[in-house]
N, C-alpha and C positions, 0 to 999 in steps of 0.2 A: 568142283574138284573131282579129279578121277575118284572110283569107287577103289580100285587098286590100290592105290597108293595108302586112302583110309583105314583098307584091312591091312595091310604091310604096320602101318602105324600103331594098331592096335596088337596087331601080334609079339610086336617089339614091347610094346608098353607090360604085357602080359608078361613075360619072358623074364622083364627087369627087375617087376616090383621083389618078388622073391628075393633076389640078391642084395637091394637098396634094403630090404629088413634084416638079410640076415650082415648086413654093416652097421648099418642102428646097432643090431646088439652088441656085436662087438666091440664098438664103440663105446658102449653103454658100460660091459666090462673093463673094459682098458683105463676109463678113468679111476684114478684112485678115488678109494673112500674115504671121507672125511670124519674122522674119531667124533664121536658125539661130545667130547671135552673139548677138541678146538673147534669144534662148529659153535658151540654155546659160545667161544671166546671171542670167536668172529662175528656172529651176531652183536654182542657187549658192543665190540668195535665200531660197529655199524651204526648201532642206537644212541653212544656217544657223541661218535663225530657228526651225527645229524643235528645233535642240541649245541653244537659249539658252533655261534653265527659270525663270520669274520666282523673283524673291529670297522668301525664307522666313526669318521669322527663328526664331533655336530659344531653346527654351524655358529660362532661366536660374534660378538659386537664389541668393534673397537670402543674399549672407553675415553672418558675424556681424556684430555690433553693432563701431564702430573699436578700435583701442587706442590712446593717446597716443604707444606702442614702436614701432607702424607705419605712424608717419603720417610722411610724406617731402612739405615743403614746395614749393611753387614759388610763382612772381610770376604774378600773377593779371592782370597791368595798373597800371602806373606811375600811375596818376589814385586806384586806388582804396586806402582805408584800411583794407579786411579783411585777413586772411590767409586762406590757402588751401593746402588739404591733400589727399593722396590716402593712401587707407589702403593701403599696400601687398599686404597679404594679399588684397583684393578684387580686383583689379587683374590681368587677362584677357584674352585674343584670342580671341574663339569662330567659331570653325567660318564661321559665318555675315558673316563680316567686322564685327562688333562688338566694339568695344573696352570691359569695363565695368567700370565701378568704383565704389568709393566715395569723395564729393567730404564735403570738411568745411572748414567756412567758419569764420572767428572774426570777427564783425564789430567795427568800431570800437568800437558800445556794448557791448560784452560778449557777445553774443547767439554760440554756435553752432547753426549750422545743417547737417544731415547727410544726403546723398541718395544712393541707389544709382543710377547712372546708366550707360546706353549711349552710344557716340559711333560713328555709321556714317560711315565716311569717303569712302565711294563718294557719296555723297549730301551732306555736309557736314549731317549731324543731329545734335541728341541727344535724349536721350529719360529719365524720370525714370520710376524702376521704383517705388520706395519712399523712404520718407522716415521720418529718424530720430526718434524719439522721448527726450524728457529723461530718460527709466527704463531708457533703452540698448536699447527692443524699434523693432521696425519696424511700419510702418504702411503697406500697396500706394497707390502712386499713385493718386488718384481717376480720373484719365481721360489714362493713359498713351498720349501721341500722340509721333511722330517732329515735331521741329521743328525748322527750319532756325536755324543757328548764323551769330548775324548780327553784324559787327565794330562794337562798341561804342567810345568812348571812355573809362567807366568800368563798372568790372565785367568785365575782357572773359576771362574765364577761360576758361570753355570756349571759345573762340575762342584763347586760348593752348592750352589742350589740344587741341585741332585740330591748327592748326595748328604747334608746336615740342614735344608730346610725344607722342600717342597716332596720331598720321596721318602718312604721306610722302605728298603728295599726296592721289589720290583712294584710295588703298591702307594699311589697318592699318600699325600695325610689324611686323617680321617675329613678332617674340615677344614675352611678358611681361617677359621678361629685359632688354629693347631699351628696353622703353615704363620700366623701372623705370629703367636708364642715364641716359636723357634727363632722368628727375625730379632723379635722382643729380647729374649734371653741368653741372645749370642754371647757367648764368654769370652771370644777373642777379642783381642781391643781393634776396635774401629780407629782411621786414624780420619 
């Protein structure tokens, strides 16, 4: 490299630094200062949302096929003509705040219908893992998606299950024991 060019370089570099500091400071002043009462709040902020780890949900195991011995009725919604069942033995709180079970439906024509299903109450979801088969095997949901549990006027089951068995609010029941009581205790007449 020319030696020219090296000193030109250096004189330029010489020249600059002064100016590149006195932008630093100004820079320096121009930001606003931050109150030491919402710095502390922002901090708070920060050390908060570090301990809140998004929700996960865990991994469940289809139970067996229902039995007619452990299916425990409730009312599904005054409008509608099915009946409505949950198989005891499926019937769950997991870890993850999902309530799951197995739902079985007898509709007016004859038809039962039988699904394994979640109910997240933090969320007001449900979710359809599996679905029964007339040979008593199961069969995985095509495209198991969380969906919002919306109040119907007829059919409103899971919306009963919501809301008066499997949910206090946005919070499970305490236990399997709790969610079974509720089905137990229902006041409305079963038909």
């Amino acid at each position: 490299m020319d030696s020219r060019f090296l000193s030109w370089v250096a004189r330029c570099t010489q020249r600059s630094l002064p100016a590149l500091a006195a932008l630093a400071a100004l820079a320096a002043c121009a930001a606003p200062a931050v109150p030491p009462r919402q710095e502390k709040w922002q901090q708070w902020d920060i050390d908060f949302d570090e301990g809140r780890k998004p929700w996960k949900e865990i991994e469940s195991m289809i139970p067996p096929y229902p039995r007619p011995e452990h299916l425990l009725p409730f009312e599904g919604g005054g409008a509608s003509p099915h009946r409505f069942f949950i198989d005891a033995r499926s019937l769950s709180v997991g870890e993850d705040g999902v309530v799951r079970y197995t739902l079985l439906v007898r509709t007016a024509g004859g038809a039962t219908n039988v699904s394994f299903e979640g109910m997240r109450c933090e969320t007001r979801e449900q979710k359809y893992y599996a679905l029964g088969r007339a040979d008593g095997s199961w069969v995985r949901a095509r495209n198991p998606q969380w969906r919002r549990v919306e109040m119907q006027s007829i059919n409103r089951h899971h919306d009963v299950l919501y809301a008066d068995v499997l949910c206090s609010g946005k919070f499970p029941v305490g236990t399997t024991r709790e969610a079974l009581q509720r089905l137990k205790n229902d006041t409305r007449t079963v038909k």
